[in-house]
KERO-311116 format. One record per atom (N, C-alpha, C): x, y, z negated. Coordinates in pm, whole numbers, padded with zeros to 5 digits, always signed. Each point is the difference from the previous one (the first is absolute). Layout:
N
XYZ/...
***
This chain:
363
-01105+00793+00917/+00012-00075-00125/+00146-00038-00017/+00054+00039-00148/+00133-00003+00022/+00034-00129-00082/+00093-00169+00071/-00010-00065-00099/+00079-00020-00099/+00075+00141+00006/+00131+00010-00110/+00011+00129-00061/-00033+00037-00100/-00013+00078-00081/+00127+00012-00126/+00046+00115-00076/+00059-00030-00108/-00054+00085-00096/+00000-00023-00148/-00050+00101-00079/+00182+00010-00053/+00004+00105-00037/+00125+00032-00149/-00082+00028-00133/+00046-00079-00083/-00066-00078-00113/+00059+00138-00088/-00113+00019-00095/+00025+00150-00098/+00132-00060-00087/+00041+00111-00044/+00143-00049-00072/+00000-00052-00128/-00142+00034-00080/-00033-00066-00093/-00088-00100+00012/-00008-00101+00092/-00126-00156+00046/+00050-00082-00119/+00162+00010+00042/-00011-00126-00086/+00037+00025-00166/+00062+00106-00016/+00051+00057-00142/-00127-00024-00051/-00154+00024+00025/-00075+00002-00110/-00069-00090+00005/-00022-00050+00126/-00052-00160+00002/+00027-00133-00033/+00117-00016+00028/+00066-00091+00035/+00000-00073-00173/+00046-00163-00011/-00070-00059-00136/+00077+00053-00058/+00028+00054-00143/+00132+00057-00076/+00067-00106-00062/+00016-00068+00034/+00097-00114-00001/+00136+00021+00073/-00038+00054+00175/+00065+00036+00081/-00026+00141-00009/-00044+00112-00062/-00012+00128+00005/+00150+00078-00002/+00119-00043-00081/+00123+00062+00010/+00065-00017+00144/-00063-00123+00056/+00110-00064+00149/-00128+00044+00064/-00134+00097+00064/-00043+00046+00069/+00075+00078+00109/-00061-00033+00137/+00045+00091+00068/-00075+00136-00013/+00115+00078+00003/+00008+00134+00024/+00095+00097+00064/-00034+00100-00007/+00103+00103+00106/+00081+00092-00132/+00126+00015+00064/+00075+00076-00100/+00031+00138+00076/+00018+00084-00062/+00064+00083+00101/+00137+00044-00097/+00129+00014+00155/+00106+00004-00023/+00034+00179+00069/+00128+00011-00037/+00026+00113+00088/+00007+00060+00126/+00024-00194+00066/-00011+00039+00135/-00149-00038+00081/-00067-00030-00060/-00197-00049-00003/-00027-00132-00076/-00115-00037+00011/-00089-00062-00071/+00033-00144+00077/+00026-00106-00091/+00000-00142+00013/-00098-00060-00040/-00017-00114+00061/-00078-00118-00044/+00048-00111-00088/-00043-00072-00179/+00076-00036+00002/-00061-00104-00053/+00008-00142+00054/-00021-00120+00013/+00047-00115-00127/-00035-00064-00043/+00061-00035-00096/+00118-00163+00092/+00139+00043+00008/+00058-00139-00011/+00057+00085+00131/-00051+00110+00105/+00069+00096+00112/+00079+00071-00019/+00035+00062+00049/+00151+00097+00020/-00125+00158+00044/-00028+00115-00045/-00044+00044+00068/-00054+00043+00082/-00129+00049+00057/-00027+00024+00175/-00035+00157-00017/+00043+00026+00135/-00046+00159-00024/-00112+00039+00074/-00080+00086-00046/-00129-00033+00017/-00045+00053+00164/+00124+00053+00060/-00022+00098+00124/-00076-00058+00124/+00001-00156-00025/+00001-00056+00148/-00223-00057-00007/-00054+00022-00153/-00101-00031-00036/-00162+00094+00034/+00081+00063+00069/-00171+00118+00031/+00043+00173-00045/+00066+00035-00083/+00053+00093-00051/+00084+00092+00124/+00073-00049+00076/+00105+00018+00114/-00149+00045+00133/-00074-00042-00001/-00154+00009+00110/+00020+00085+00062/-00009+00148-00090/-00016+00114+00061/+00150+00062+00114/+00168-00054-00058/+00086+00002+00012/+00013-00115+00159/-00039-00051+00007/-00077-00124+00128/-00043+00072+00077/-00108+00076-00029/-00072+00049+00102/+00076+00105+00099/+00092+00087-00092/+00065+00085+00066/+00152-00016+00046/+00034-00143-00002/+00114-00078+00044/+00112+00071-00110/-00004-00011-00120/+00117+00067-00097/+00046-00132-00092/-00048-00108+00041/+00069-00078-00105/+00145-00065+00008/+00020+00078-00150/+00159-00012+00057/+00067-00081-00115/-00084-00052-00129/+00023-00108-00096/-00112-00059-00087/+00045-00129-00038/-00114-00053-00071/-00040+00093-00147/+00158+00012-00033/-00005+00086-00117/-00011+00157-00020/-00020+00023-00101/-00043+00191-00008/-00156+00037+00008/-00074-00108-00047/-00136-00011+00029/-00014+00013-00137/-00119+00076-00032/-00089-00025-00150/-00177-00041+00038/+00013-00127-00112/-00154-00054+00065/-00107+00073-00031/-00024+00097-00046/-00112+00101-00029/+00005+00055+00122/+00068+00037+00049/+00000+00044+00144/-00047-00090+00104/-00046-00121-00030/-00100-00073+00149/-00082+00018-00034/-00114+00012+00178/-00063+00028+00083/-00162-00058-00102/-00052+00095-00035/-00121-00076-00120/-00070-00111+00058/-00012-00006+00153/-00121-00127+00018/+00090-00111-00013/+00107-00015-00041/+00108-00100-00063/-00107-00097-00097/-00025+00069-00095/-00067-00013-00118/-00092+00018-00043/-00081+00104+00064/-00134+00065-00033/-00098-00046+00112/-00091-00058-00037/-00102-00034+00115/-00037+00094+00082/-00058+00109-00078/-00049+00093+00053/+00064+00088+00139/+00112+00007-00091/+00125+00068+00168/+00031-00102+00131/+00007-00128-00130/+00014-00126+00133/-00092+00012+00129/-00165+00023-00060/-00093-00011+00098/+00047+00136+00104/+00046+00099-00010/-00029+00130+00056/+00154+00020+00072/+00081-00119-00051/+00139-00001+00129/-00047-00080+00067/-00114-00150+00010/-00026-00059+00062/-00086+00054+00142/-00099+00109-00065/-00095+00063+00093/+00101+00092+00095/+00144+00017-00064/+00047+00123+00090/+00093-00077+00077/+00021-00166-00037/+00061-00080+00127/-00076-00074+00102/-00111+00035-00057/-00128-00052+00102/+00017-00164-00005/-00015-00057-00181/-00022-00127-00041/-00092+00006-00087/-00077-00146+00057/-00137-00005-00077/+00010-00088-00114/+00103-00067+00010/+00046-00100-00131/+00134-00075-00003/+00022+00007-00084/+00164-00100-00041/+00004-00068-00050/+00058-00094-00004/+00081-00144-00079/+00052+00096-00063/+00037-00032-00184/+00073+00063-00086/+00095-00094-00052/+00163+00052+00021/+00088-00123-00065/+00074+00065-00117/+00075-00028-00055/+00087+00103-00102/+00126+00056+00062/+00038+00070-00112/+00106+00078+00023/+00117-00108-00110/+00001+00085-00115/+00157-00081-00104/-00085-00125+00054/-00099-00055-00050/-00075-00046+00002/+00117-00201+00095/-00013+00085+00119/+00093-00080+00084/+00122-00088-00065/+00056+00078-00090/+00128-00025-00024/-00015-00109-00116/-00088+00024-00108/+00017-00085-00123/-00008-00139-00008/-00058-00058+00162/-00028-00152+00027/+00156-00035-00049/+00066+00025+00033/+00116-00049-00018/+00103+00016-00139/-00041+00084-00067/+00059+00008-00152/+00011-00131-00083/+00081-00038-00058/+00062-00092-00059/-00081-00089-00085/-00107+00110-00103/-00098-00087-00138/-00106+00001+00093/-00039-00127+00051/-00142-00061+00080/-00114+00046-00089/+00024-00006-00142/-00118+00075-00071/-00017+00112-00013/+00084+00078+00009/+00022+00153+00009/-00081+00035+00130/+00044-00091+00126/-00055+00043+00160/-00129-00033-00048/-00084-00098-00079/-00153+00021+00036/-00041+00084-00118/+00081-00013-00099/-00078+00159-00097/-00035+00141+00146/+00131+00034+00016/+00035+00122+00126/-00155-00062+00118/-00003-00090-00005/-00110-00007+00134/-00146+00033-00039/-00044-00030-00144/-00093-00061-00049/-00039+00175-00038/+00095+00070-00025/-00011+00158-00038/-00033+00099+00166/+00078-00064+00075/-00022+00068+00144/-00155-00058+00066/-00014-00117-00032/-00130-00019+00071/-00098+00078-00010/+00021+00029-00172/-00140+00078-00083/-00013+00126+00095/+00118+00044-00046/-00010+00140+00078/-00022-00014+00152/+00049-00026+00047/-00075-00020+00179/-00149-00034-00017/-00028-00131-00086/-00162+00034+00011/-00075+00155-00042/+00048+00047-00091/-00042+00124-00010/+00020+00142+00126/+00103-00021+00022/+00036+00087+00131/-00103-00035+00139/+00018-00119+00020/-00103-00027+00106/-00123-00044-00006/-00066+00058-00120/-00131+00003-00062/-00062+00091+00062/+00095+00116+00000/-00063+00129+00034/-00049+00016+00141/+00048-00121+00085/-00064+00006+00164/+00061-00173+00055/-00110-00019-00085/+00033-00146+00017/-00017-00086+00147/-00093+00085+00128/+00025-00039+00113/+00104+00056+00106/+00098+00117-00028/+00066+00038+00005/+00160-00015-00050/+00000-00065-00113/+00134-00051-00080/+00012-00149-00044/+00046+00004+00071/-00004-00176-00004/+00159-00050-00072/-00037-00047-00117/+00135-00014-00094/+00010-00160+00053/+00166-00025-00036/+00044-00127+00004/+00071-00015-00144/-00027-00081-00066/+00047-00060-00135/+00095-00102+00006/+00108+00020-00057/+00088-00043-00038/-00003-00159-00103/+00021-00088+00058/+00052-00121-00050/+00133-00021-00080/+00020-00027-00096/+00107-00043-00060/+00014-00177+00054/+00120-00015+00048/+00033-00125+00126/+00119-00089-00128/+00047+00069-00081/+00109-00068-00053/-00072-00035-00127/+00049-00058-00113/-00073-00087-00120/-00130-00114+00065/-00071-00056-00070/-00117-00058+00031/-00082+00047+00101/-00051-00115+00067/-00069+00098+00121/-00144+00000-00079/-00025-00027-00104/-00144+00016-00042/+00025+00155-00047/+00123+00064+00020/-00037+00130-00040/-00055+00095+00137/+00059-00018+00092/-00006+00027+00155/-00152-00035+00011/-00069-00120-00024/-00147-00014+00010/-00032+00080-00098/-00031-00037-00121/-00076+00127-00085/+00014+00161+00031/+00104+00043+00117/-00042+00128+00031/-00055-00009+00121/-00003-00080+00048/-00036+00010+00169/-00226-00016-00020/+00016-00059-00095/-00129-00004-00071/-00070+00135-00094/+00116+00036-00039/-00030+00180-00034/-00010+00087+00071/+00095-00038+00082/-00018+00114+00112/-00122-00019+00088/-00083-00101+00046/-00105-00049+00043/-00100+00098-00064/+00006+00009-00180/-00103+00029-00074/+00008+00145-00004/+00120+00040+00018/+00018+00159+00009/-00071+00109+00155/+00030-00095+00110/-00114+00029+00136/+00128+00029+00071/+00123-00073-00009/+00110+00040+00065/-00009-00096+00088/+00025+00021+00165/-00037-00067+00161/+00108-00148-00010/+00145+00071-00055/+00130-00107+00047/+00069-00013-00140/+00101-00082+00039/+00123-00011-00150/+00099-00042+00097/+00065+00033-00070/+00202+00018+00079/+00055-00053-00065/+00083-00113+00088/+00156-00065-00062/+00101+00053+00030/+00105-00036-00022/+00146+00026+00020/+00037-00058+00168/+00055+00094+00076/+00052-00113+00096/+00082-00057-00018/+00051-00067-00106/+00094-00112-00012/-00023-00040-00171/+00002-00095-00106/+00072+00012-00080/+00104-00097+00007/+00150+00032-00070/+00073-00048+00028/+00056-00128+00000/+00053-00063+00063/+00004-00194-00003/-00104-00047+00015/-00145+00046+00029/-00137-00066+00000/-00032+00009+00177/-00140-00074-00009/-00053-00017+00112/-00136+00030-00019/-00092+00040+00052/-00129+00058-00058/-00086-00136+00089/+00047-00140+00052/-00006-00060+00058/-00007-00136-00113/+00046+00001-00159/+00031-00079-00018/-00111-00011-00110/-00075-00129-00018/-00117-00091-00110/-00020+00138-00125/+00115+00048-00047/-00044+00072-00100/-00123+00134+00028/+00002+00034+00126/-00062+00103+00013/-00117-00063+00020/-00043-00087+00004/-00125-00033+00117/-00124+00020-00085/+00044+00062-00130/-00167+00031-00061/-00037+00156+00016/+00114+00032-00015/+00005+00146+00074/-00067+00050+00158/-00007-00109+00053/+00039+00059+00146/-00214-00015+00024/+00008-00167-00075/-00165+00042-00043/-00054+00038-00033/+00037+00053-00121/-00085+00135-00108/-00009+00134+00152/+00100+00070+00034/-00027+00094+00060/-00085-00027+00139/+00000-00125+00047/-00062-00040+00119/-00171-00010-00027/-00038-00087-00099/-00151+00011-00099/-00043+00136-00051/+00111+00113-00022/-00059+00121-00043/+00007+00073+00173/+00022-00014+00053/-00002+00030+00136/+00075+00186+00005/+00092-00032-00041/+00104+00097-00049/+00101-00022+00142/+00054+00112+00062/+00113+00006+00064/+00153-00009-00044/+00058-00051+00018/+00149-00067-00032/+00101+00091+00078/+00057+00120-00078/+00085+00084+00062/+00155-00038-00084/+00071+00049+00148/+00135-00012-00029/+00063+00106+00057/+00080+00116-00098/+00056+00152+00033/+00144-00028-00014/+00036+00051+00112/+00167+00023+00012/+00080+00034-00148/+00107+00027+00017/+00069+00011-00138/-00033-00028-00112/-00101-00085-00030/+00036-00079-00111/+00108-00107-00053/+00110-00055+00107/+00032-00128+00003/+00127+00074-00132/+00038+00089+00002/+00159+00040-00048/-00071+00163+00020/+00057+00140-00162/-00052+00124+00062/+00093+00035+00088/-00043+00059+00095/+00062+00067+00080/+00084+00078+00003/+00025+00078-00121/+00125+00066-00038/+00083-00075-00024/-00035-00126-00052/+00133-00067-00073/+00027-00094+00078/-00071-00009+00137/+00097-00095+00119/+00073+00116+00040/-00074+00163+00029/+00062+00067+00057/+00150+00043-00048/+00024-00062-00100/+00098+00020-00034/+00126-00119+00011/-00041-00075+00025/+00026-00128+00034/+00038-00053+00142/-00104+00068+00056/+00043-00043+00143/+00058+00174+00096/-00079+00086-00041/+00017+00173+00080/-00164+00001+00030/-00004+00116-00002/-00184+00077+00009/-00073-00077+00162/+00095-00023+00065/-00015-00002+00172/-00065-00150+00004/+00098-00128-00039/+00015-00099+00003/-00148-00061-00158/+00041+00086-00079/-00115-00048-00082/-00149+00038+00044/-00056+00076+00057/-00086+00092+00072/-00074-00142+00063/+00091-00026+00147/-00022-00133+00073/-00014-00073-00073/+00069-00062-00109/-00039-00153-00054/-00142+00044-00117/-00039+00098-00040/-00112+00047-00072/-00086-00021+00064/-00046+00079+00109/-00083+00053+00108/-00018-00175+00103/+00087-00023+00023/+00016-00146+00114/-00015-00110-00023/+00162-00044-00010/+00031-00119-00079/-00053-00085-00078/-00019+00113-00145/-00085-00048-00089/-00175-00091+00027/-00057+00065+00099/-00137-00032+00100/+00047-00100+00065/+00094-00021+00068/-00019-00110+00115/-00020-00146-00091/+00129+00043-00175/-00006-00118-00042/-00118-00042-00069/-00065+00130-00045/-00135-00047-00043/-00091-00108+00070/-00018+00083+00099/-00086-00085+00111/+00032-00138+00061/+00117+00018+00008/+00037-00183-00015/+00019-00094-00092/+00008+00060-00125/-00046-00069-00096/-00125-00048-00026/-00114+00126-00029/-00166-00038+00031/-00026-00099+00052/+00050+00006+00190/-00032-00110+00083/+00061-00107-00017/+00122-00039+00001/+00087-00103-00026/-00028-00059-00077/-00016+00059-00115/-00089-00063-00131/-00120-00045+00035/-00103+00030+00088/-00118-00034-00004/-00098+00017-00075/+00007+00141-00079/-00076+00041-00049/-00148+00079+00075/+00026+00085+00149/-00149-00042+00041/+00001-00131+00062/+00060-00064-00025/-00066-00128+00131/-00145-00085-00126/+00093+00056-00162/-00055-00141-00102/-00129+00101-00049/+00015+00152+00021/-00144+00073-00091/+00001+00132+00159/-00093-00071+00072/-00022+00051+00153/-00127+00117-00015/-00024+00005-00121/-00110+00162-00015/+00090+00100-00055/+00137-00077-00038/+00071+00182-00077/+00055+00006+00113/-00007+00169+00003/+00064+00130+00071/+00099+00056-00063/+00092+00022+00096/+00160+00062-00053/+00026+00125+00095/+00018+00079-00043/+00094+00164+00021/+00107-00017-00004/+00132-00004+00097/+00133+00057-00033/-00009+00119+00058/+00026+00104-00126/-00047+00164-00066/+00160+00005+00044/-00007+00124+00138/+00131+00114-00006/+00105-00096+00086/+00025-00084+00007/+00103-00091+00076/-00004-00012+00132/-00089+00158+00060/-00003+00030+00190/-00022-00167+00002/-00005+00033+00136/-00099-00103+00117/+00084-00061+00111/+00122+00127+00060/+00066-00048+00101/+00102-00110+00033/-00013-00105-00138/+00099-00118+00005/-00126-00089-00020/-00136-00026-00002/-00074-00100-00048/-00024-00081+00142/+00027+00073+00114/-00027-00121+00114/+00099-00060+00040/+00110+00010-00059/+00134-00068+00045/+00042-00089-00091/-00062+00044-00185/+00025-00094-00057/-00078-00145+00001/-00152+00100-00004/-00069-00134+00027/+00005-00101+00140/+00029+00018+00120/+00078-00072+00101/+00100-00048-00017/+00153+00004-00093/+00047-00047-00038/-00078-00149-00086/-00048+00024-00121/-00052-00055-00112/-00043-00173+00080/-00102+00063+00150/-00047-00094+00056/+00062-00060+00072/+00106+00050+00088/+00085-00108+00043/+00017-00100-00084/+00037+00063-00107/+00129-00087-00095/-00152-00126-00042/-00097+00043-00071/-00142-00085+00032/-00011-00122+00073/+00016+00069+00123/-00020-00102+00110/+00059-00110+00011/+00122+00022-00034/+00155-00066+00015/+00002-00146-00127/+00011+00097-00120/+00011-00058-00144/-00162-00034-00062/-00118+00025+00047/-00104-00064-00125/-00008-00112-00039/+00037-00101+00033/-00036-00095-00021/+00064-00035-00151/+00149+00031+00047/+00043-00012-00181/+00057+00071-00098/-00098+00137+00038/+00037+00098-00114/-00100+00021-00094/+00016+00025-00133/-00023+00003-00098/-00059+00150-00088/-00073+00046-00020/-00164-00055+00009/+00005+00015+00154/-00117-00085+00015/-00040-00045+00095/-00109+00084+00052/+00085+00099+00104/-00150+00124+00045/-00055-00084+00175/-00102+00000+00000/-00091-00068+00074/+00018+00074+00119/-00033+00103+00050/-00014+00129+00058/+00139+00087+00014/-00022+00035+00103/+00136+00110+00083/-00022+00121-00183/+00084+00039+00046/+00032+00060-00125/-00085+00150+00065/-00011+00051+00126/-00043+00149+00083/-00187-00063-00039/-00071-00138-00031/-00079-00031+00006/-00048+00086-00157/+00074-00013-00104/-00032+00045-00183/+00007+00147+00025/+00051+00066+00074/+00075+00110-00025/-00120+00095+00083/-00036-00060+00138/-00146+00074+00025/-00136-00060-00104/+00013-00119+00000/-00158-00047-00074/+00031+00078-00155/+00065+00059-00103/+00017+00090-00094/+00107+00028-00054/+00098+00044+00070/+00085+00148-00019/-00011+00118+00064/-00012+00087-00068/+00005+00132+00066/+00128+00089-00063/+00055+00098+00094/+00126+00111-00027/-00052+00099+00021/+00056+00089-00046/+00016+00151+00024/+00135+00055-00006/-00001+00161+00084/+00072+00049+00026/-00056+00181+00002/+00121+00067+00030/-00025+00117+00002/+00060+00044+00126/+00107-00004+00019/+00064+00040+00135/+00047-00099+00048/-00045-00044+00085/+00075-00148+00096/-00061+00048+00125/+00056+00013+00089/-00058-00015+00168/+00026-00131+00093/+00078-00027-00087/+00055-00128+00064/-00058-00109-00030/-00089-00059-00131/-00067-00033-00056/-00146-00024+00084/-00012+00179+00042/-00121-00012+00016/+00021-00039+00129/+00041-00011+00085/+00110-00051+00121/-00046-00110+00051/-00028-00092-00119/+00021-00186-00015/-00115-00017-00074/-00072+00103+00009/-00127-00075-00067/-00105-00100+00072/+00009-00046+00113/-00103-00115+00043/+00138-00102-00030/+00098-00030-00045/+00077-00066-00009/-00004-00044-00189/-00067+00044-00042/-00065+00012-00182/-00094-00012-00023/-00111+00073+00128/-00154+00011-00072/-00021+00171-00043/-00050+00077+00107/-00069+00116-00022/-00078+00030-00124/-00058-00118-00070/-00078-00022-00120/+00060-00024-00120/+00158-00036+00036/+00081+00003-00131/+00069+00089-00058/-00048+00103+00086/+00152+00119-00020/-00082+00151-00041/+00060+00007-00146/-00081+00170-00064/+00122+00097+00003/-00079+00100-00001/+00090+00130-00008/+00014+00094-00163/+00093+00041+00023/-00020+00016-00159/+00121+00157-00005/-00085+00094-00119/+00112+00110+00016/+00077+00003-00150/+00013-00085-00078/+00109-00047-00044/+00009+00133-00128/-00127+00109+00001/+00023+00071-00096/+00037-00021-00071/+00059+00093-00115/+00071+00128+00000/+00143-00019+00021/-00038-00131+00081/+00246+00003-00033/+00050+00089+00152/+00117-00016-00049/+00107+00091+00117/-00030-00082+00123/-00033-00110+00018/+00044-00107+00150/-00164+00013+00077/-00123+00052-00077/-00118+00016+00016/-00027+00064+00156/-00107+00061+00009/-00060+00085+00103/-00109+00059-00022/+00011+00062-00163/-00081+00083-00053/+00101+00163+00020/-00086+00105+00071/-00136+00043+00024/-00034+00000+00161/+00083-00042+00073/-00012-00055+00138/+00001-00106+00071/-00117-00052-00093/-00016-00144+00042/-00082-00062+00130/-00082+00111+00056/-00029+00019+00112/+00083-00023+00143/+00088+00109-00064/+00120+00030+00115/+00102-00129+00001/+00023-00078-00098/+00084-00112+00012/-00098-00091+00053/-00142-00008-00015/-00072-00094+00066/+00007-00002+00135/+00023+00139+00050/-00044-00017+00212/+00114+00011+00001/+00150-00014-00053/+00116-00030+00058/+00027-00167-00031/-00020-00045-00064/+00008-00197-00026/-00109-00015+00131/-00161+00031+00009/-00077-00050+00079/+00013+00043+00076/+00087+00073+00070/-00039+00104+00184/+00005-00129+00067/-00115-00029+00082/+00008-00069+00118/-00127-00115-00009/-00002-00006-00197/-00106-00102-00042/-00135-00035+00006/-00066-00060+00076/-00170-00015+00017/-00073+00073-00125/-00086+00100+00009/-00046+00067-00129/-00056-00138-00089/-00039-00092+00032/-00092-00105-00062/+00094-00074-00102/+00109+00010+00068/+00114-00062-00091/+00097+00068-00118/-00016+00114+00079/+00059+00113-00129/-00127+00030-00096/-00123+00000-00018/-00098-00019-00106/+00046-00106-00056/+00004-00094+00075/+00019-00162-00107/+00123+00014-00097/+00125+00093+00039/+00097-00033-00085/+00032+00089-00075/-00087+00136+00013/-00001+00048-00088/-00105+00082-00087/-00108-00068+00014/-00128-00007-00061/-00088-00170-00036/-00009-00053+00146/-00091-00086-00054/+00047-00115-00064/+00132-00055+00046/+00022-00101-00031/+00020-00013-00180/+00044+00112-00051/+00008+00003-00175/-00131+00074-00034/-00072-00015+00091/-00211+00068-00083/-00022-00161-00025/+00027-00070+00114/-00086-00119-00011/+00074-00089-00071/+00101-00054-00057/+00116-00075-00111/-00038+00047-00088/+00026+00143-00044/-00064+00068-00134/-00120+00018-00026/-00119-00033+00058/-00143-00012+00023/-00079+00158+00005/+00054+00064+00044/-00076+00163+00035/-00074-00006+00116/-00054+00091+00021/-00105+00035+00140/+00110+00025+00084/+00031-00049+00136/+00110+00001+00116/-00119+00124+00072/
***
């Protein structure tokens, strides 16, 4: 069971969906001379190479740029259920978490109303996509986090009604705390719909446009890392499971092999300072983080290394389809090189049972 999935969103989702209000500032793909861009309204470009399209170019170790890609050229179970199911059977996965592709990037675009038009058009379509094998495709819906949070509830409540498992925030929005009074009707709505609370890497800033900002290497790490550690100490620090102790949280893609050092850190500092820090978390901070957070990863050995140091039960595996950083179509073979040495009982748990039983499937 894979708990990280990506679709690449057809190039026309949002051109014909999307409200026509915002129909001229839709994302869409352009194609240029040197390939096909993504183009965001309020972004600089992205090129579409690094999105599922590049897969096949992955597999046979040729990737040699983001750009020079045309998106008609990715891999159909991108987009098409049907192919989806039949790359899944040929990676020997029985089901996925589904996250987006552009999808990722628009949390962060400038018109807060524009981001939940763009969400409110992507949800539809994921419910329709993962209609087609609905115990098998497990979509995560997109929250709009910026404007009113009664807009963030009224989809987290759609998405409920649509038969979608989770809904996804941003790991960060910016100057905020997901810790602070304004959210707290939010954090109940999805906790009462008994909805999973996911949080996917690179949303905080797109990734092209730190990568440009900081270099591909250095932005990579703070996407992939960084970005996660601060999530997760925000959640906790904030006390958001300590105050709604039935929601469950995913940090989606942000590897595993820094979560026992951060959270040992977290608790020192706990031990030391509770008494007068602000909110006031009751509990070791390693206490929220096993009783409901869970991570995933795709390649970590080191991770899996330190897992009685996390919780064997917190940690999913995930092949991160169709992007370049994945372990689609040898996802097998990356499995007995992370686990060589691992109790078989424990390699089921992390990469089968532990996301059957969170996502409620037959383990």
């Amino acid at each position: 069971v894979s708990a990280d999935g990506h679709v690449v969103e057809p190039g026309d989702l949002w051109t014909t969906r999307l409200d026509r209000k915002f129909r001229d500032r839709a994302p869409r793909v352009e194609s240029r001379d040197n390939g096909d861009y993504y183009l965001i309204d309020g972004f600089e470009p992205i090129p579409v190479g690094l999105e599922g399209v590049a897969l096949d170019d992955k597999i046979s170790g040729q990737i040699k740029s983001a750009e020079g890609y045309r998106h008609a050229a990715t891999r159909p179970g991108a987009w098409d259920p049907k192919a989806r199911l039949a790359d899944q059977d040929m990676d020997h996965v029985q089901a996925e978490v589904i996250y987006p592709g552009l999808g990722l990037f628009i949390s962060s675009a400038p018109d807060a109303e524009y981001v939940r038009a763009c969400f409110q058009s992507y949800n539809d379509w994921l419910s329709e996509f993962c209609a087609a094998a609905p115990t098998r495709l497990l979509g995560a819906a997109l929250l709009p986090m910026r404007g009113p949070v009664e807009w963030a509830i009224e989809e987290a409540q759609r998405a409920a009604k649509q038969g979608l498992r989770s809904v996804m925030i941003p790991t960060e929005v910016a100057n905020r705390s997901y810790g602070e009074p304004e959210y707290a009707r939010l954090w109940e709505t999805v906790q009462d719909l008994g909805l999973i609370l996911t949080l996917h890497v690179g949303t905080d800033e797109p990734f092209m446009r730190k990568a440009a900002r900081l270099g591909i290497g250095k932005s990579y790490v703070d996407s992939k890392i960084c970005s996660m550690q601060r999530s997760m100490a925000d959640l906790i620090w904030g006390a958001v499971p300590q105050n709604y102790p039935q929601l469950r949280f995913v940090l989606v893609e942000g590897g595993i092999g820094w979560i026992a050092s951060v959270l040992r850190s977290m608790d020192h500092w706990w031990e030391d300072h509770r008494h007068w820090m602000e909110p006031k978390v009751n509990e070791a901070p390693s206490f929220y983080f096993r009783r409901q957070l869970w991570a995933t990863f795709e390649d970590d050995r080191a991770g899996v290394l330190t897992r009685e140091l996390i919780g064997v039960d917190r940690l999913m595996w995930g092949s991160d389809y169709p992007h370049t950083e994945g372990t689609f179509p040898y996802s097998r073979e990356q499995v007995a090189r992370d686990f060589a040495g691992i109790p078989e009982a424990e390699v089921y748990q992390m990469v089968a049972g532990n996301a059957a039983r969170l996502y409620g499937l037959s383990a």
